[in-house]
PyMOL Python script that loads the backbone (N, CA, C, O; Angstrom):
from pymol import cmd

cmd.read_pdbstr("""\
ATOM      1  N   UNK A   1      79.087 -70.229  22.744  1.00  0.00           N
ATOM      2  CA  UNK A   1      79.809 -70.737  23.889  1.00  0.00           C
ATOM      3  C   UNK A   1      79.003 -70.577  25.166  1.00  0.00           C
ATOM      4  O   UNK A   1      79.243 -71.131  26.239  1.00  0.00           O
ATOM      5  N   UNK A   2      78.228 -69.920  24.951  1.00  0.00           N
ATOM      6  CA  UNK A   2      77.343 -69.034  26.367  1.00  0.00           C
ATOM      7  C   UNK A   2      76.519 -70.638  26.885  1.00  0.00           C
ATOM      8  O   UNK A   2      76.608 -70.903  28.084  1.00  0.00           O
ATOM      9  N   UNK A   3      75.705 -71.705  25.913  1.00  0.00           N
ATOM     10  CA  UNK A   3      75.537 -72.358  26.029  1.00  0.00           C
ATOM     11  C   UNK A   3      76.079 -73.376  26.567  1.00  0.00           C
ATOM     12  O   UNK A   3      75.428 -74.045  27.369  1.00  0.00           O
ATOM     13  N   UNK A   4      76.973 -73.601  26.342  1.00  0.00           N
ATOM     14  CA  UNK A   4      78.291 -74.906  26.366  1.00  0.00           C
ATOM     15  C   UNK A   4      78.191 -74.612  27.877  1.00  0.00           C
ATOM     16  O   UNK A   4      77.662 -75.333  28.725  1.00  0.00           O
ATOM     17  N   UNK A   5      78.658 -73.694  28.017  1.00  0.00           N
ATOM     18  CA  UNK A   5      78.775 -72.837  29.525  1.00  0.00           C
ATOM     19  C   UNK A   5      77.418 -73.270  30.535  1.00  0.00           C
ATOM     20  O   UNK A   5      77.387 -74.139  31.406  1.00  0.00           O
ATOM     21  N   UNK A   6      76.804 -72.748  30.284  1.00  0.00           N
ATOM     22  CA  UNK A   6      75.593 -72.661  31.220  1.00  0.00           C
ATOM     23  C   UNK A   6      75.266 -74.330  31.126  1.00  0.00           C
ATOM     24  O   UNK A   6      75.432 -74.976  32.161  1.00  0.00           O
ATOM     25  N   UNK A   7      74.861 -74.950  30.055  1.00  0.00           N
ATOM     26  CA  UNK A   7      75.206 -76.477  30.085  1.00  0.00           C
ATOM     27  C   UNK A   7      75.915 -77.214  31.332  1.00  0.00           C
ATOM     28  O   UNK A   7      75.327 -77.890  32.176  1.00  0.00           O
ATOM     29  N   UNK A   8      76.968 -77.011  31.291  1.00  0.00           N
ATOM     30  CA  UNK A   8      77.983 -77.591  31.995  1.00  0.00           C
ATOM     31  C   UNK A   8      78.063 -77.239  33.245  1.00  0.00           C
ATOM     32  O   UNK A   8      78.577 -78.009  34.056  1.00  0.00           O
ATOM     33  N   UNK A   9      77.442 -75.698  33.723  1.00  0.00           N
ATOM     34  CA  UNK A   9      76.730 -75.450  35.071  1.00  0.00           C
ATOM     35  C   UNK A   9      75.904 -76.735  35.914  1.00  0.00           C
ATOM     36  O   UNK A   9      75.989 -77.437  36.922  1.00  0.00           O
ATOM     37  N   UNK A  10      74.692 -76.375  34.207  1.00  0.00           N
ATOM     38  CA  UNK A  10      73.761 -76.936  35.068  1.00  0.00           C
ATOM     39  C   UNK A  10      73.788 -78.670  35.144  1.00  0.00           C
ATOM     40  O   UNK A  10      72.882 -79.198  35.788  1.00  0.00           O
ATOM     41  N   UNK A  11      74.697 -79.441  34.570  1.00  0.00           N
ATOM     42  CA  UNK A  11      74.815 -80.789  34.614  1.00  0.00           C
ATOM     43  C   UNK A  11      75.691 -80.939  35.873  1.00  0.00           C
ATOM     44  O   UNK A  11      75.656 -81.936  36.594  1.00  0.00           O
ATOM     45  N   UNK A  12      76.584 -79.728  36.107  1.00  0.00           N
ATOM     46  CA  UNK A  12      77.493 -80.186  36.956  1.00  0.00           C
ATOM     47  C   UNK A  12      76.848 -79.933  38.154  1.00  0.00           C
ATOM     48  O   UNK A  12      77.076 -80.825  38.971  1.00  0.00           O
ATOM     49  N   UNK A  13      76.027 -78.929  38.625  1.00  0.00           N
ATOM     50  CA  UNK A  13      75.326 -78.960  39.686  1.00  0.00           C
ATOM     51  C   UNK A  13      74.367 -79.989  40.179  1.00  0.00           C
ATOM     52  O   UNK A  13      74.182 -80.360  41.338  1.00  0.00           O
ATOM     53  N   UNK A  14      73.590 -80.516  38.686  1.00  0.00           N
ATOM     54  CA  UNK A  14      72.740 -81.573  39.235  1.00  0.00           C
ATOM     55  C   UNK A  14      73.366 -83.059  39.127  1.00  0.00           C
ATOM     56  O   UNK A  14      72.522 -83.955  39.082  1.00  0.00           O
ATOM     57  N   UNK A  15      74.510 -83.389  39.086  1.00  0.00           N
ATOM     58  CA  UNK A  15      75.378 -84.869  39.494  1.00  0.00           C
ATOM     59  C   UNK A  15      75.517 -84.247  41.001  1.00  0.00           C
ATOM     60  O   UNK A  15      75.068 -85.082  41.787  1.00  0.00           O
ATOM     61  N   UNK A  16      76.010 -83.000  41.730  1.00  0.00           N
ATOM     62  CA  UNK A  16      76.706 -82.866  42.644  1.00  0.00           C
ATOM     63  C   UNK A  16      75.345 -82.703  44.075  1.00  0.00           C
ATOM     64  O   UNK A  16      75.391 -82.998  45.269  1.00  0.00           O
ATOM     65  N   UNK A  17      74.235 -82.091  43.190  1.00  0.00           N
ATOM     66  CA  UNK A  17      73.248 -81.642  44.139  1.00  0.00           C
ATOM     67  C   UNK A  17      72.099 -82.478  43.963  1.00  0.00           C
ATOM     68  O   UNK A  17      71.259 -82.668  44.843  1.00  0.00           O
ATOM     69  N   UNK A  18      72.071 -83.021  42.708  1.00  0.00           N
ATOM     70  CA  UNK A  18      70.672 -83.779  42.364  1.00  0.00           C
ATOM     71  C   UNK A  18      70.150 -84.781  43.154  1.00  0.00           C
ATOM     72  O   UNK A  18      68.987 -85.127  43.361  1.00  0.00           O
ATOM     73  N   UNK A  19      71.107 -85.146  43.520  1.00  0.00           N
ATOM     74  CA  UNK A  19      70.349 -86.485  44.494  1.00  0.00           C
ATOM     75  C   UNK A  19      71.247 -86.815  45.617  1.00  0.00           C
ATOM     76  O   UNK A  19      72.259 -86.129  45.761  1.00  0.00           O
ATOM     77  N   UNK A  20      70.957 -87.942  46.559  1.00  0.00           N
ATOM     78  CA  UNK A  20      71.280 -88.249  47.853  1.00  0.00           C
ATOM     79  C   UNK A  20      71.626 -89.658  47.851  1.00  0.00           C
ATOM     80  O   UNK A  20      70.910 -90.630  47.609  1.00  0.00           O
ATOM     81  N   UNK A  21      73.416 -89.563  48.308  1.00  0.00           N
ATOM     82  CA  UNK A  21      73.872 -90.743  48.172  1.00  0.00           C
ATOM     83  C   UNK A  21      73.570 -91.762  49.494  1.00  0.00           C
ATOM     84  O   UNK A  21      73.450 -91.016  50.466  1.00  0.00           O
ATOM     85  N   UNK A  22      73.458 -92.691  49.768  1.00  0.00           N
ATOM     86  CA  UNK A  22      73.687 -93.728  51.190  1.00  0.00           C
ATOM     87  C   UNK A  22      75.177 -93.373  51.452  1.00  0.00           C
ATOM     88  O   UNK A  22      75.570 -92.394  52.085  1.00  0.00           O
ATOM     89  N   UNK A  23      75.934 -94.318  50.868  1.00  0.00           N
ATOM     90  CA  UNK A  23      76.991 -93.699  51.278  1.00  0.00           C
ATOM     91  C   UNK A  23      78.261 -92.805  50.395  1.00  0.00           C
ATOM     92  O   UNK A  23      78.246 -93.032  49.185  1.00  0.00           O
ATOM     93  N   UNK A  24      79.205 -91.948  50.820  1.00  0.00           N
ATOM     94  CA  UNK A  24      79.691 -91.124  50.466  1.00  0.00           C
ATOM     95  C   UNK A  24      80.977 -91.390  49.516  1.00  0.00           C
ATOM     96  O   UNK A  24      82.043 -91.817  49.961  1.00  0.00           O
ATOM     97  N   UNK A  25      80.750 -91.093  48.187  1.00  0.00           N
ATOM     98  CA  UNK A  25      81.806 -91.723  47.478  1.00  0.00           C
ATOM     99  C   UNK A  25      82.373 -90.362  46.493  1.00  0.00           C
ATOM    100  O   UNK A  25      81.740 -89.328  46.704  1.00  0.00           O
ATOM    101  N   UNK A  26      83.178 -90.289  45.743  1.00  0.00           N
ATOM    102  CA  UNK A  26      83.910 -89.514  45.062  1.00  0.00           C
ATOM    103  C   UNK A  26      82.896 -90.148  43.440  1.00  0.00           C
ATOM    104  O   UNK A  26      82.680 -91.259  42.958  1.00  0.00           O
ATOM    105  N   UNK A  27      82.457 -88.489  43.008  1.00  0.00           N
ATOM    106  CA  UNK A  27      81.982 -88.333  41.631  1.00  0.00           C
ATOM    107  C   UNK A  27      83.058 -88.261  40.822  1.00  0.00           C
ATOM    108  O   UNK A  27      84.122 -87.642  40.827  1.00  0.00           O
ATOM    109  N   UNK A  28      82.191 -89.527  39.695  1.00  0.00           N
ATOM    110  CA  UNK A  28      83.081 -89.279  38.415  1.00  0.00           C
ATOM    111  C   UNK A  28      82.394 -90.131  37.251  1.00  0.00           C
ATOM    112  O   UNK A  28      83.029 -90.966  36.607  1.00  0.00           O
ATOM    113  N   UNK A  29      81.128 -89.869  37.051  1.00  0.00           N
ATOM    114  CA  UNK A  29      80.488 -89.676  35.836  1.00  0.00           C
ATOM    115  C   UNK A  29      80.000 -88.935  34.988  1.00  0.00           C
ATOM    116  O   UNK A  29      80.669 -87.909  35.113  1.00  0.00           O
ATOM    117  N   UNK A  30      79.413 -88.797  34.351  1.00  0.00           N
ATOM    118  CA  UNK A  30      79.064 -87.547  33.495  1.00  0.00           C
ATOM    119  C   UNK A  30      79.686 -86.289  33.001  1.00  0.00           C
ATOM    120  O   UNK A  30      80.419 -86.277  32.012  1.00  0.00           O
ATOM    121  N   UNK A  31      79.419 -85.328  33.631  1.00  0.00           N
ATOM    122  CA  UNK A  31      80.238 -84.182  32.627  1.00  0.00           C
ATOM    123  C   UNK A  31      81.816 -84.147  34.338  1.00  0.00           C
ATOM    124  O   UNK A  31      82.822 -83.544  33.966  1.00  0.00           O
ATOM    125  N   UNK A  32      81.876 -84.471  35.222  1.00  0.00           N
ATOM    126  CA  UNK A  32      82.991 -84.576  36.071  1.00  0.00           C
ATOM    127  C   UNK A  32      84.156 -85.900  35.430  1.00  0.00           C
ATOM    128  O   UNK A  32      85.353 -85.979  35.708  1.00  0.00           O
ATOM    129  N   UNK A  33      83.502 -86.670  34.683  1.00  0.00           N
ATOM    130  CA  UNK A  33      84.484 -87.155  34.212  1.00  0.00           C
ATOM    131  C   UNK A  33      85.681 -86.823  33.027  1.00  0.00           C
ATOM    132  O   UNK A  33      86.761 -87.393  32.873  1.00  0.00           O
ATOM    133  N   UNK A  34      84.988 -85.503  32.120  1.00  0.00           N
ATOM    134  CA  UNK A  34      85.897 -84.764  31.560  1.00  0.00           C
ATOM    135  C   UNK A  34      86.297 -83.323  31.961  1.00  0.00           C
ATOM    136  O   UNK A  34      87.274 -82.942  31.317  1.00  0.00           O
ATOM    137  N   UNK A  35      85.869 -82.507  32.751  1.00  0.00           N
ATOM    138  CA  UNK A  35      86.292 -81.672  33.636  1.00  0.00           C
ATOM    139  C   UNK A  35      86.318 -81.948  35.585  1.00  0.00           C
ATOM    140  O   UNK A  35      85.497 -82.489  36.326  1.00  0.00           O
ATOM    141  N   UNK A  36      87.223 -81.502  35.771  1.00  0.00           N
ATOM    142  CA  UNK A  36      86.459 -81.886  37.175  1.00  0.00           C
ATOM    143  C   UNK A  36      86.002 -80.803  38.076  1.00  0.00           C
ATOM    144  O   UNK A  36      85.726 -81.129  39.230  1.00  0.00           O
ATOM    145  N   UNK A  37      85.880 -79.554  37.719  1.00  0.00           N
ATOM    146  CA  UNK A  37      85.131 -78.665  38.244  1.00  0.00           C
ATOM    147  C   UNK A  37      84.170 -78.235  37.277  1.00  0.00           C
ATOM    148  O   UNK A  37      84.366 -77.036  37.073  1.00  0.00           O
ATOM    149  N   UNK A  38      83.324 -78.619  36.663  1.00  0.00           N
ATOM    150  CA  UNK A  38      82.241 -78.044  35.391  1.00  0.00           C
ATOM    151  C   UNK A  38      82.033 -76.590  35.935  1.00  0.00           C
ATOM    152  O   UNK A  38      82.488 -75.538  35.486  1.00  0.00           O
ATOM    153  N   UNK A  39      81.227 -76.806  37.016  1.00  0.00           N
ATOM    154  CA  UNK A  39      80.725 -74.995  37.407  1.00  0.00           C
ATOM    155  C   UNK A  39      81.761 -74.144  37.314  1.00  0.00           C
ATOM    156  O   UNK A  39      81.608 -73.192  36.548  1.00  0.00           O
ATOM    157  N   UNK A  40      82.994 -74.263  38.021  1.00  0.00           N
ATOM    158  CA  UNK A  40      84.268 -73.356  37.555  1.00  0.00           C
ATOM    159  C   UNK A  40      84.811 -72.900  35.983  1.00  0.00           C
ATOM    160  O   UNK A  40      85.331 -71.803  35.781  1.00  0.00           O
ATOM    161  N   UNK A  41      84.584 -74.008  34.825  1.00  0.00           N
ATOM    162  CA  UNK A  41      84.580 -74.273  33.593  1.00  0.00           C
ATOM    163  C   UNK A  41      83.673 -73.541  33.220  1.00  0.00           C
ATOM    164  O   UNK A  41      83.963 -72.933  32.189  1.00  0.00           O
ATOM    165  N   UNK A  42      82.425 -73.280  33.726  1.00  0.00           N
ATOM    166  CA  UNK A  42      81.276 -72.713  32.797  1.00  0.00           C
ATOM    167  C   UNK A  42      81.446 -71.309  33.302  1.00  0.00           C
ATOM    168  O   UNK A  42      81.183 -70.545  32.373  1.00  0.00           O
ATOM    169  N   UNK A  43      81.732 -70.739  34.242  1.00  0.00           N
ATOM    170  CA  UNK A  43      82.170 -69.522  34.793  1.00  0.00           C
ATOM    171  C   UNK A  43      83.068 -69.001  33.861  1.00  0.00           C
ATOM    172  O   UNK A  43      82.616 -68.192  33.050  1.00  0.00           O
ATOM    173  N   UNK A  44      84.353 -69.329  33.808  1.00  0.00           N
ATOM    174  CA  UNK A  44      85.398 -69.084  32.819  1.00  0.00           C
ATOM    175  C   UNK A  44      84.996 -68.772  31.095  1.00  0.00           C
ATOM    176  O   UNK A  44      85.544 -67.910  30.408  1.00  0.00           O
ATOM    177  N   UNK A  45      84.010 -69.621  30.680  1.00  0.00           N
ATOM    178  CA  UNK A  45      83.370 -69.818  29.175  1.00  0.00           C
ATOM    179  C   UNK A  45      82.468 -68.167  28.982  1.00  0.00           C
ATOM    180  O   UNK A  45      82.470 -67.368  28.046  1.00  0.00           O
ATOM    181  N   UNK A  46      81.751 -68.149  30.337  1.00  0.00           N
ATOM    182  CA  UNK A  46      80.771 -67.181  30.740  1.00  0.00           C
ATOM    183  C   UNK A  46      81.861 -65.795  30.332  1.00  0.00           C
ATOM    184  O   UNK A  46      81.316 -64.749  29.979  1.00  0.00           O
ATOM    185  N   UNK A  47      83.244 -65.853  30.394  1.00  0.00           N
ATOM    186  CA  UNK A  47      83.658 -64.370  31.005  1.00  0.00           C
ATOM    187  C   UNK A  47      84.076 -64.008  29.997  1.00  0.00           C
ATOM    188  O   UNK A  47      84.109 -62.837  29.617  1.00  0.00           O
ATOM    189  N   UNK A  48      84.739 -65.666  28.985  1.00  0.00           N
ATOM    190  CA  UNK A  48      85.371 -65.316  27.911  1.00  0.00           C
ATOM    191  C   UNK A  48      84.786 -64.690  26.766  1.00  0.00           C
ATOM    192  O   UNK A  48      85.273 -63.913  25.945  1.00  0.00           O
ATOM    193  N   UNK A  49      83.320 -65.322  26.907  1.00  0.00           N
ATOM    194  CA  UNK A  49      82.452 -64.862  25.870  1.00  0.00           C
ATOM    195  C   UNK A  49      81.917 -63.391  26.006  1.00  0.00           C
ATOM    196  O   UNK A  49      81.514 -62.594  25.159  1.00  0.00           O
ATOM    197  N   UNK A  50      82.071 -63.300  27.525  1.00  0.00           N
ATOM    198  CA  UNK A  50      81.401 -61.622  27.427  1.00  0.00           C
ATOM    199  C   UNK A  50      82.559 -60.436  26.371  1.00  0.00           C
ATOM    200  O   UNK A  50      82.330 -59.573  25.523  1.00  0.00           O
ATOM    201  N   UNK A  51      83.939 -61.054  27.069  1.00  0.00           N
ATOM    202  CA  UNK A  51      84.629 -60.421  26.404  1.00  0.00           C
ATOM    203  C   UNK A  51      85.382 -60.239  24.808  1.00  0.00           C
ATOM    204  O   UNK A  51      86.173 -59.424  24.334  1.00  0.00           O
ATOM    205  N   UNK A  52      84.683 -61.444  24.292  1.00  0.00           N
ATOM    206  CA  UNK A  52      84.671 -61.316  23.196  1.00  0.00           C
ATOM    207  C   UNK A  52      83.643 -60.742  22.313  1.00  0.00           C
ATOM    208  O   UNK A  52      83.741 -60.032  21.313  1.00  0.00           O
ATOM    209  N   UNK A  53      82.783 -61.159  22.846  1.00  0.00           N
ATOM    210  CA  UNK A  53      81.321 -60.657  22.421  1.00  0.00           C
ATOM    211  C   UNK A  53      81.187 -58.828  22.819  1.00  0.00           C
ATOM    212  O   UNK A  53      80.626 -57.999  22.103  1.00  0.00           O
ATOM    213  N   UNK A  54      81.780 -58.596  23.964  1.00  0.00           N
ATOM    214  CA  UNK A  54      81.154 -57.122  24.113  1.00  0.00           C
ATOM    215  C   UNK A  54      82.520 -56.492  23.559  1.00  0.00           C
ATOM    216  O   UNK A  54      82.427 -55.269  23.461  1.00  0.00           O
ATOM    217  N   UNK A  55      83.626 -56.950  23.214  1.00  0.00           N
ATOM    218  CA  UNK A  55      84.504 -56.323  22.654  1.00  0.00           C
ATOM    219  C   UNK A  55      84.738 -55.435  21.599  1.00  0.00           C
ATOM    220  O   UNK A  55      85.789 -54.800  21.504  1.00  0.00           O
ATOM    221  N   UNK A  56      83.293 -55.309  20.348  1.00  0.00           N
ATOM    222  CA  UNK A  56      83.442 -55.031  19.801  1.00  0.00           C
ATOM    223  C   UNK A  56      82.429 -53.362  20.099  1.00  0.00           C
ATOM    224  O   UNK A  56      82.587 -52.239  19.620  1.00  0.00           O
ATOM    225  N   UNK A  57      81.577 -53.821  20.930  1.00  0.00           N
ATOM    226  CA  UNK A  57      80.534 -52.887  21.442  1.00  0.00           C
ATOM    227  C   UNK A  57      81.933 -51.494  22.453  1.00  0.00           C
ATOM    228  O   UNK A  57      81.697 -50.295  22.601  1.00  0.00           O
ATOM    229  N   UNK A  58      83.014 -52.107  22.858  1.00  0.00           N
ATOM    230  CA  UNK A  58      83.513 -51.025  23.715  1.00  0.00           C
ATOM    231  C   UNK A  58      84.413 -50.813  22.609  1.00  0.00           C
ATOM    232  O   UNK A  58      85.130 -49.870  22.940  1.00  0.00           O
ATOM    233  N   UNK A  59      84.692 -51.169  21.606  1.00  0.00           N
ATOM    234  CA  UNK A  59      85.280 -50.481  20.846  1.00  0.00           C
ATOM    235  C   UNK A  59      84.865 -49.400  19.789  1.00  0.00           C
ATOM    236  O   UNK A  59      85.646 -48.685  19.159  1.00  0.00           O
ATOM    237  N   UNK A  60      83.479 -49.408  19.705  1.00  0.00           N
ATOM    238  CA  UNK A  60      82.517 -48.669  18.749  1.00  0.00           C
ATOM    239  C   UNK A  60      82.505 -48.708  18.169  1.00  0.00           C
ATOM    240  O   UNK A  60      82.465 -47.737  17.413  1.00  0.00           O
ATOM    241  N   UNK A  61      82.534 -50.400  17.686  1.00  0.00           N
ATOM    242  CA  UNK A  61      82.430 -50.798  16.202  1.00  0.00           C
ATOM    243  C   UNK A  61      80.767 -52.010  15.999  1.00  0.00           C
ATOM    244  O   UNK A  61      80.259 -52.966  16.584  1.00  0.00           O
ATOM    245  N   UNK A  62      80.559 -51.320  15.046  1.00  0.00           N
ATOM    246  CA  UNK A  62      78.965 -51.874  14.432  1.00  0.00           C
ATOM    247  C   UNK A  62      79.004 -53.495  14.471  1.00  0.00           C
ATOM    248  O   UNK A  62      78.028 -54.145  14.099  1.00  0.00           O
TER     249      UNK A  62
END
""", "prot")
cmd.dss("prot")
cmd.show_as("cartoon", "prot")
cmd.util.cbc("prot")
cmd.orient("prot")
């Protein structure tokens, strides 16, 4: 999931930051057309996975 995540960061940053419009219109291609905050989405993926993933480490199991 860590992937999916960071993915969806970095697509969503570069539709929003990648380039320079003439004039100013509302995004909605690429990965904003099925989420509409990706970076918020990949944050969330980021937290879920820690806590699943390190869940087993704070429990002291192998």
């Amino acid at each position: 999931m860590r992937p999916v995540g960071l993915r969806l960061a970095l697509r969503g940053m570069r539709i929003v930051c990648g380039e320079e419009r003439a004039q100013p219109a509302v995004i909605s291609e690429g990965v904003v057309d099925l989420v509409r905050h990706p970076i918020y989405l990949a944050e969330m993926l980021l937290y879920v996975c820690m806590f699943c993933f390190g869940l087993p480490l704070w429990a002291g199991l192998p």
